[in-house]
N, C-alpha and C positions, 0 to 999 in steps of 0.2 A: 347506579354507576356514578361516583365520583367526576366531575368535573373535569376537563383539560387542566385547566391551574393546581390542580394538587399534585399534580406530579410533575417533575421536572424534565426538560425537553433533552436528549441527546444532540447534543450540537456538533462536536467534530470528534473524532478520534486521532489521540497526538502522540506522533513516533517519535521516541527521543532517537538523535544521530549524531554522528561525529563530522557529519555535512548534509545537514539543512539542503542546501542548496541542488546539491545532486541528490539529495533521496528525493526532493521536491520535485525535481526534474525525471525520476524515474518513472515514477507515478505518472504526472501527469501524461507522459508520453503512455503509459498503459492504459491510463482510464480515460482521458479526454477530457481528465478536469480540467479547469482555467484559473491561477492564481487571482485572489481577493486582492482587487482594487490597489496598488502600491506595494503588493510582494512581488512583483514581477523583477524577472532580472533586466540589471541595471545593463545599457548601451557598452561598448565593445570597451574595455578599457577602464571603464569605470571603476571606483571600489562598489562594493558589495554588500554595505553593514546587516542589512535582512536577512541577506543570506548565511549570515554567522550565528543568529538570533531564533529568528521564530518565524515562520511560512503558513501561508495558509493554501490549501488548494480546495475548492467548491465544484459540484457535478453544475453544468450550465443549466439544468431542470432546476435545481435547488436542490434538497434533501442534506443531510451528514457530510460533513466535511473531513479534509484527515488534515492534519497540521505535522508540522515538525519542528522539534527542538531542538538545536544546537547543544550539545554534552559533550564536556571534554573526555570523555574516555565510556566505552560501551563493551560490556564482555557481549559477545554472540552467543546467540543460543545453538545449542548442541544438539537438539531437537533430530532426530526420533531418540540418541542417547538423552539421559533425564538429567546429566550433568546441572548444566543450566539448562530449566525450560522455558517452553515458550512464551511463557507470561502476558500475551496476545497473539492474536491472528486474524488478521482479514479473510473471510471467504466471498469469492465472487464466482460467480455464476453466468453462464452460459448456455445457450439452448441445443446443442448439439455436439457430438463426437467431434465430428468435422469443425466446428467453431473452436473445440477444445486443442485441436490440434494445431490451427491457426493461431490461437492466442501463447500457445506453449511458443511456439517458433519467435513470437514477436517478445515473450517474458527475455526469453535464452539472449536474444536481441538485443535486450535493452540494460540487461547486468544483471537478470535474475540469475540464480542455482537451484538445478533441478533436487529435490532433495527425496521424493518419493515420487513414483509413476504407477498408478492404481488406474491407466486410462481405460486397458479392457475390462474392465470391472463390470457386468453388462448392470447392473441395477445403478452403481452412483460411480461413473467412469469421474476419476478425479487426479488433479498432480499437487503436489504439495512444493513450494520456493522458497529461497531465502530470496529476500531484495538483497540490494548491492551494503543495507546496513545489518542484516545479517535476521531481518525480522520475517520469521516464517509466515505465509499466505500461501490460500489453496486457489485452486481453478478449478470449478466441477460443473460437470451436465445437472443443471434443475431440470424435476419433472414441470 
């Protein structure tokens, strides 16, 4: 077996958006991550230059980060149509029905769209979302 050093680490996963700042803010309220150290948003009034640029948000255990990048213009993907597809997706996992159904109420919450609903599904109950920039993420029961 090859070494850690020969292969390169996954460090974050980066959503391009047309606001940094609210896809950053979506997230975090979803997952509990915590902005890195100086992306945090700026006091009441202030400007905002990070939040035009590039955000970082970090799980507070550590692990994979997801970033976001300021783009002047994003087409949405079209996804279950193959128009434009998804060209990434987050899946996050949950341990129950009932958790599934809590987290769907709190996605709906926070600017998600529901885009598929496979919840009774008894082997892999799952819902498919766009975020508020339009990037498809699932929410499924792990065995």
């Amino acid at each position: 077996m090859a070494s850690d050093s020969a292969f390169p680490v996954l460090r974050q996963v980066v959503l391009d958006t047309e606001d940094a700042r609210g896809l950053a803010e979506f997230y975090r309220n979803l997952l509990g991550y915590v902005y890195r150290p100086g992306d945090e948003p700026p006091s009441d009034g202030a400007a905002d230059p990070r939040g035009g640029d590039w955000l970082v948000l970090r799980h507070p255990a550590g692990g994979v980060a997801l970033a976001f990048e300021q783009v002047p213009g994003l087409r949405r993907s079209t996804w279950p149509d193959d128009e434009i597809p998804q060209q990434l997706h987050l899946d996050l996992t949950v341990a129950s029905v009932a958790d599934l159904d809590r987290q769907h109420r709190r996605a709906l919450e926070l600017g998600a769209t529901l885009l598929l609903d496979r919840s009774d599904d008894e082997e892999e109950p799952l819902r498919v979302y766009a975020d508020p920039a339009g990037h498809p993420f699932c929410i499924f029961v792990a065995p």
